[in-house]
C-alpha positions as CSV (number, residue, x, y, z in Angstrom):
1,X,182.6,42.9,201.5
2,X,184.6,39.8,202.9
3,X,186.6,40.6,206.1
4,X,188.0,37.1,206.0
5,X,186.9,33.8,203.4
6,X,183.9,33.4,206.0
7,X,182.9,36.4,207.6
8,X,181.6,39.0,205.7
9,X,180.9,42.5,206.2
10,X,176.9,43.5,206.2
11,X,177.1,47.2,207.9
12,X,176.3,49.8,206.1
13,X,177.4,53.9,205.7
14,X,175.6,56.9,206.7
15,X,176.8,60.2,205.2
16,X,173.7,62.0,206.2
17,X,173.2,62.1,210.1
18,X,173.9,65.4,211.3
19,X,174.9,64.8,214.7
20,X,175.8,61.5,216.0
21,X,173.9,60.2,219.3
22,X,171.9,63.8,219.0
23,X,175.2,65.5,220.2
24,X,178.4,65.2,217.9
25,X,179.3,66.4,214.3
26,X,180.5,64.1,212.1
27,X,181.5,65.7,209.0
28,X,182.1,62.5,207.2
29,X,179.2,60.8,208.5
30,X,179.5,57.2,210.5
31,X,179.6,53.5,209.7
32,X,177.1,50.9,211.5
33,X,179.2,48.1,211.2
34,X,177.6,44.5,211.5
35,X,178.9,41.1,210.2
36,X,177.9,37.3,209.4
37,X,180.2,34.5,210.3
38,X,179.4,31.9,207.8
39,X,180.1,28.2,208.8
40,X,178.3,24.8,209.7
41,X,176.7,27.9,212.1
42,X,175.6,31.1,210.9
43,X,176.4,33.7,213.0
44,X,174.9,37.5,212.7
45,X,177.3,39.9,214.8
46,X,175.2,42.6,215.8
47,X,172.5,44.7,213.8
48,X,172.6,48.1,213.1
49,X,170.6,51.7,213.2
50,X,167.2,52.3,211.9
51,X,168.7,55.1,209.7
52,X,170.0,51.8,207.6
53,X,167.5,49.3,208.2
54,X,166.4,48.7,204.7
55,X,170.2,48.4,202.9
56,X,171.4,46.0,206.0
57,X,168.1,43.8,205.8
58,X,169.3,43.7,202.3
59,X,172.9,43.2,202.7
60,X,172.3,40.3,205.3
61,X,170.0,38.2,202.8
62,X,172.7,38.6,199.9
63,X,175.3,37.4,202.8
64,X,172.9,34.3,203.8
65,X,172.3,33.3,200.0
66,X,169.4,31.5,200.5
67,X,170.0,30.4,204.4
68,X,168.8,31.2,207.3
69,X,170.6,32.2,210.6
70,X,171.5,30.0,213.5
71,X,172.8,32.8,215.9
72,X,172.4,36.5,216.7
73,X,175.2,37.8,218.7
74,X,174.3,41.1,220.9
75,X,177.2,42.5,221.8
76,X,175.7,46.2,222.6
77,X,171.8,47.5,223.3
78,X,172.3,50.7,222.3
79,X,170.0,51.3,219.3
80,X,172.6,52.2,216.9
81,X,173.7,48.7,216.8
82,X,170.0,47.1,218.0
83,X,167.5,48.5,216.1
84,X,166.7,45.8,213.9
85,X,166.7,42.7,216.4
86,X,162.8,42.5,217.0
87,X,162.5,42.2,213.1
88,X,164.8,39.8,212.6
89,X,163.8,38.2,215.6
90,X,160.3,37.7,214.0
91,X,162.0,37.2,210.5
92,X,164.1,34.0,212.0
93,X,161.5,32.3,214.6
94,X,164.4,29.5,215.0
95,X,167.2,31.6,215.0
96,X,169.0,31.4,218.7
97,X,169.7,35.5,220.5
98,X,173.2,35.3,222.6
99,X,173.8,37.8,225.2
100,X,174.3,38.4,229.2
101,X,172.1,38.6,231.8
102,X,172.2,42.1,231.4
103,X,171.4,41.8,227.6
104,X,168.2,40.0,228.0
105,X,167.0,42.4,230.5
106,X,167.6,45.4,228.1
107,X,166.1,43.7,225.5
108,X,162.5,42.9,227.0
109,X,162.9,47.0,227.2
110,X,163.5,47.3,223.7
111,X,161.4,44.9,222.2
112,X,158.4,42.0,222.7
113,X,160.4,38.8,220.9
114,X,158.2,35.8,221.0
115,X,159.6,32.7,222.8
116,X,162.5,34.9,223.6
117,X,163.2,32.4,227.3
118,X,163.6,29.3,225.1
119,X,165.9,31.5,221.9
120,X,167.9,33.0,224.7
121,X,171.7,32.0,225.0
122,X,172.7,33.7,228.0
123,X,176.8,33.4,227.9
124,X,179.2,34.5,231.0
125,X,183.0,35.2,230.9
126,X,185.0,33.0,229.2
127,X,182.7,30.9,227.3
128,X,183.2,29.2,224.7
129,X,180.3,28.3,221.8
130,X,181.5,26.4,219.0
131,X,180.0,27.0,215.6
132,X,181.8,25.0,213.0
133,X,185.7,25.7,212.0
134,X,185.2,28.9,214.2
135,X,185.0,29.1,218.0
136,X,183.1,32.1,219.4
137,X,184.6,32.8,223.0
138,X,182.9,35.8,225.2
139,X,184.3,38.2,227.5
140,X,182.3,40.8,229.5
141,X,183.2,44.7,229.0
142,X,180.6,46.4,231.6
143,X,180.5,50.3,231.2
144,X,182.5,50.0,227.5
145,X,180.1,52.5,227.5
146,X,176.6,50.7,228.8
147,X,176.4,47.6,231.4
148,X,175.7,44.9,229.2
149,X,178.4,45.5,226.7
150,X,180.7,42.0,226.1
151,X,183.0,41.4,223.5
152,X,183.5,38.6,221.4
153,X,186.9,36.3,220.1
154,X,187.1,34.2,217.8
155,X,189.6,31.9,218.3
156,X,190.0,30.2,214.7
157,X,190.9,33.4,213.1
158,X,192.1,35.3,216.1
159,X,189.5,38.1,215.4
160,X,188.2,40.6,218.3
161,X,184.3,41.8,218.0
162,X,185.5,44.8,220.0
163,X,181.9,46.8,220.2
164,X,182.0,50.3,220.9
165,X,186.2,49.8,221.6
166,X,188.1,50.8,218.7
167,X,185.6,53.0,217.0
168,X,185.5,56.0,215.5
169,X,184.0,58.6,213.3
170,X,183.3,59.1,209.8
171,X,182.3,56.1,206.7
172,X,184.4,53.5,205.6
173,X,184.7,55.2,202.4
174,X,187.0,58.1,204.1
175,X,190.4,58.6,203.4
176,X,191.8,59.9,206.8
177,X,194.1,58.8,209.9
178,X,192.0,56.8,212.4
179,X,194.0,58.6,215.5
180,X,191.9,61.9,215.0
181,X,188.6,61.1,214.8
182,X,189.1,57.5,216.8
183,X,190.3,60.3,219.6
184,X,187.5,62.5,219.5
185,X,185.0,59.7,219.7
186,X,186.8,58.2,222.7
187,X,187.0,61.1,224.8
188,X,183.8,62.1,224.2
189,X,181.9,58.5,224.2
190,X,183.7,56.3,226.3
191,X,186.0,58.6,228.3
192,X,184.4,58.2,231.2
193,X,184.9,54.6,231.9
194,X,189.0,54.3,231.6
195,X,188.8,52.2,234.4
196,X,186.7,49.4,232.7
197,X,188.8,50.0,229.6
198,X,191.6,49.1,231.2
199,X,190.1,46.2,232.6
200,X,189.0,44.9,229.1
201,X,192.2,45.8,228.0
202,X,193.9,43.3,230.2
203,X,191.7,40.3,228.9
204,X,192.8,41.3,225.0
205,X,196.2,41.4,226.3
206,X,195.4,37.5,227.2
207,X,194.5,36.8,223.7
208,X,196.5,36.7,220.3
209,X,194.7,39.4,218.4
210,X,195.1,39.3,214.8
211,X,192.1,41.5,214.0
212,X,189.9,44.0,215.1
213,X,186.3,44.2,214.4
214,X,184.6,47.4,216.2
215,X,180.8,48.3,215.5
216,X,182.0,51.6,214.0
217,X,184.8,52.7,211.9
218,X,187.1,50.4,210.1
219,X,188.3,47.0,210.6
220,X,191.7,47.5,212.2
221,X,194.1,44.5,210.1
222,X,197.8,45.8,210.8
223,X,199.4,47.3,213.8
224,X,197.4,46.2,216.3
225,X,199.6,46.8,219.2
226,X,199.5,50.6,217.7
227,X,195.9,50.8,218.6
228,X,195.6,48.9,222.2
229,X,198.5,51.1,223.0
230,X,196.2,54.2,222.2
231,X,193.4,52.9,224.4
232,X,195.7,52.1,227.4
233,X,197.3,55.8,227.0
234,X,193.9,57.3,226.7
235,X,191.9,55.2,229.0
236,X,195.6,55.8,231.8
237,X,194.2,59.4,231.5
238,X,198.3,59.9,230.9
239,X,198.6,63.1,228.1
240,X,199.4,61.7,224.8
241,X,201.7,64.8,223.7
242,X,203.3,67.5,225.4
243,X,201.5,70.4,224.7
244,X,199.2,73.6,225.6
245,X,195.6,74.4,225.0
246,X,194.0,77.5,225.4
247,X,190.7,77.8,225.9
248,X,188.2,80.5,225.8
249,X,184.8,81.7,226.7
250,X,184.5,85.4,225.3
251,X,181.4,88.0,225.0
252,X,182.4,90.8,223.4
253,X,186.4,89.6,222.5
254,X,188.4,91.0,225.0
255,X,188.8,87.9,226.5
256,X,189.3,86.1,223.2
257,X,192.1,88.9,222.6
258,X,194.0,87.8,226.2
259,X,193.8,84.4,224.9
260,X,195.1,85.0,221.5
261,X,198.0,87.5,223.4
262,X,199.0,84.3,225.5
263,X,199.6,82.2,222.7
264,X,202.1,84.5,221.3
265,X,203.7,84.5,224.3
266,X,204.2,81.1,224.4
267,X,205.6,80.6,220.5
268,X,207.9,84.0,221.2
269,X,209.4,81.4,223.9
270,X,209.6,78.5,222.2
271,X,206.7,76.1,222.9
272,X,206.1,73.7,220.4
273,X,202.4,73.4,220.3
274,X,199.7,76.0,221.3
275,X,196.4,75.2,220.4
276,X,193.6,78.0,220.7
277,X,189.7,76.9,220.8
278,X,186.7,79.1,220.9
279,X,184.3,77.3,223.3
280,X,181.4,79.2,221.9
281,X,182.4,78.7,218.4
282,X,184.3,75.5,218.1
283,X,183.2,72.3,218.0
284,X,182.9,71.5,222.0
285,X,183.9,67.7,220.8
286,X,187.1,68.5,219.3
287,X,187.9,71.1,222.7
288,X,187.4,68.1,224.9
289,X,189.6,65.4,222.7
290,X,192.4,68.6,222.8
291,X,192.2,68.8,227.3
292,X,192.5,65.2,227.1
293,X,195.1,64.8,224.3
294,X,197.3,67.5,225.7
295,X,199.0,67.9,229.3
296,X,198.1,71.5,229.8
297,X,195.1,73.7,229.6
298,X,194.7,77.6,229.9
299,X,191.1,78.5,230.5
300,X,190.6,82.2,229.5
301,X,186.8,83.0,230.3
302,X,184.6,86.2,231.0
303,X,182.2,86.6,234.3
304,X,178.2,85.5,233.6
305,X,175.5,86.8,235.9
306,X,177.7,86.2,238.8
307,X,179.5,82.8,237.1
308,X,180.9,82.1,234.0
309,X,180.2,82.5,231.0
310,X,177.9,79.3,229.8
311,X,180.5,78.1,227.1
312,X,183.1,77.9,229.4
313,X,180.8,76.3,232.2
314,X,179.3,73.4,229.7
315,X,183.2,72.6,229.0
316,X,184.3,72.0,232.3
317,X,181.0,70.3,233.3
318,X,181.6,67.8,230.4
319,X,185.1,67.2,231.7
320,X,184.5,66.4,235.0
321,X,181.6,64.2,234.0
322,X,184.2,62.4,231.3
323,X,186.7,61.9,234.5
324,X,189.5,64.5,233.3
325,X,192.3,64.4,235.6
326,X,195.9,64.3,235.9
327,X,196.7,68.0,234.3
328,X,198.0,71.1,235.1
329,X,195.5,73.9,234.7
330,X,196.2,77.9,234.5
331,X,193.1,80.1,234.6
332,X,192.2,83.5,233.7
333,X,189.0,85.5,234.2
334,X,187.6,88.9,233.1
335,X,185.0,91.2,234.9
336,X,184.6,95.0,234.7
337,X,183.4,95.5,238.2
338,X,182.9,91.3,240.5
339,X,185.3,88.8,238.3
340,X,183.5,85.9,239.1
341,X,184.7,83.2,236.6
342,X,187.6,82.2,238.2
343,X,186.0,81.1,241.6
344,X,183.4,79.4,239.1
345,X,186.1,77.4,236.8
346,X,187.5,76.6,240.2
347,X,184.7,74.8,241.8
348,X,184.1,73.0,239.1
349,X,187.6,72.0,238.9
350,X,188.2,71.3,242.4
351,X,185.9,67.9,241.8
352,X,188.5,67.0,239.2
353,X,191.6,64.0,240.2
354,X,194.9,65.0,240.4
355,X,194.6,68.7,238.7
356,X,197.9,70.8,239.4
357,X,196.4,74.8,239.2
358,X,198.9,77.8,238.2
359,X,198.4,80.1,240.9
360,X,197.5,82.8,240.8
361,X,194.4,82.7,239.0
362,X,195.1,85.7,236.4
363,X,192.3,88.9,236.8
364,X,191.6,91.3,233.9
365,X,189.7,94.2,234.2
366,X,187.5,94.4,231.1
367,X,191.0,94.7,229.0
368,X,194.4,93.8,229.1
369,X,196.7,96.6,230.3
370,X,200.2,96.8,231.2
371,X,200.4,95.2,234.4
372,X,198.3,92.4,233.5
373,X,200.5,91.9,230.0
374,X,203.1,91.4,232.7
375,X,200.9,88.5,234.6
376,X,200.9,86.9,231.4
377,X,204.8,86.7,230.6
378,X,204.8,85.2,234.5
379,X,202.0,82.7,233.8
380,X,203.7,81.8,229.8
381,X,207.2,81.1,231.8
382,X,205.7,79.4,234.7
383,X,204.0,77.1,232.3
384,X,207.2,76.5,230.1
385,X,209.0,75.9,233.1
386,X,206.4,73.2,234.6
């Protein structure tokens, strides 16, 4: 597939995997996406997972028709993207590797390459390697998710080699939005690191961008502001939409049925958008794009051998260690003789930046009653109000 009349597309679908990095469901599977820049210089961009070894090897011979590469660009070490530089490497004894320092000490890691200190190309910020018509230029994007992560421009065709940025889920053969699943892969692989986002963001914002190349996902052609302006509202941690999510972490249902009783509430008075997620049934990747996508969260969640129950606890651990900040929180906790959740959900949440709590935290006795029906109308108007 020809992204431009000279760079050409050699990545290749997986509609198999059933989790992605060991951890997240992807219905519609992934891309590994890897191109050649063909010019007086041949230029590999990346390699891809092991999963796909075979049909890339084959896809970048076609691509080469009958030459040989001049250049391996390493933009990431993770092996989804590296898994195939030792045996190309071997493959292309000549063939030059360009990276950071912090690539080349990854890559002794990963792999034995032979003569690796005389193929090595070690590039620093702002350089500039010149390959024919096109001009690669390199700038460094530490923690975009791993330390040696760099991205690369190329300044003929204005085209961004964006890495991990820009990515999302599912093949290139999908019909869907980007937003959703380019959200849920943020939030849950990169979210961490909106500082350094921010501060890659600021070096595309020095460059006229025409194109965007990420190593998953498609290649981004039109609207281009629309996507950096996604990344600078996710990676802000600002809410991208008003809205409320309600999450839960229920045994027996009781808890699932306060939940459920809170989100009529909140319709009956108008609110626009009440999302409810089952922590121990929904997909925990989806709950976490939801707290980050929306500016309110309700955490509804039973007591657990003097905590909370585990759902609920893995949710808010992943949170915190994804940086989540800048919300308001309400909480709610059931117990039929020591509520402990609450305090739990708390101490978690008191490591969090910026979190505005609904006091009080809201207590239910192994069911709702009347006078607890009651704390929920106060806590549904206090959060329509604020």
């Amino acid at each position: 597939m020809k992204i431009t009349e000279d760079i050409i597309y050699i990545g290749a679908d997986d509609k198999t995997i059933d989790l992605f990095e060991g951890q997240y469901v992807v219905p519609n599977g992934i891309s590994y996406n890897s191109y050649l820049i063909k010019d007086e210089k041949n230029v590999i961009m990346d390699t891809i997972d092991k999963r796909k070894s075979k049909e890339w090897l084959e896809n970048l011979e076609k691509a080469l028709d009958g030459k040989k590469p001049d250049y391996l660009v390493v933009s990431h070490m993770e092996p989804d993207h590296a898994f195939n530089i030792g045996e190309i490497a071997n493959k292309y004894p000549e063939m030059k590797i360009i990276g950071n320092q912090k690539t080349f000490v990854m890559l002794k890691q990963f792999f034995n390459i032979p003569n690796l200190e005389q193929r090595k190309v070690e590039v620093k910020e702002g350089k500039e390697i010149n390959i024919g018509k096109h001009t690669l230029q390199f700038f460094m994007a530490p923690m975009v998710h791993w330390p040696e992560v760099m991205v690369t421009y190329e300044k003929t065709e204005k085209i961004v080699f964006s890495a991990d940025g820009f990515g999302k889920f599912g093949t290139l053969d999908v019909k869907e939005e980007w937003i959703e699943e380019a959200r849920r892969y943020y939030f849950n692989i990169v979210g961490k690191y909106g500082a350094q986002v921010q501060a890659l963001l600021k070096k595309l914002a020095t460059l006229d961008v025409k194109m965007i190349c990420p190593l998953h996902g498609p290649i981004l052609k039109e609207n281009i502001e629309y996507y950096i302006d996604k990344y600078n509202i996710w990676s802000s941690y600002t809410p991208e939409e008003d809205g409320i999510l309600i999450a839960y972490a229920s045994i027996y249902g009781n808890t699932a049925n306060v939940a459920k009783k809170l989100a009529e509430k909140l319709e009956q008075k108008g609110a626009k958008k009440v999302i409810l997620k089952d922590l121990a049934r929904d997909d925990m990747a989806d709950a976490i794009e939801d707290a980050f996508r929306y500016d309110k969260i309700i955490l509804a969640a039973s007591s657990y051998n003097m905590g909370v129950f585990p759902p609920m606890e893995q949710f808010l651990n992943q949170l915190k260690a994804k940086n989540y900040q800048n919300r308001k929180i309400g909480i709610i906790e059931n117990g039929t003789w020591a509520p402990s959740a609450g305090k739990c959900m708390k101490d978690i949440i008191s490591n969090m930046k910026d979190i505005t709590i609904y006091e009080p935290t809201i207590t239910i006795m192994s069911t709702l009653n009347e006078e607890t029906s009651k704390k929920l109308e106060e806590l549904a108007c206090k959060i329509l109000e604020n």
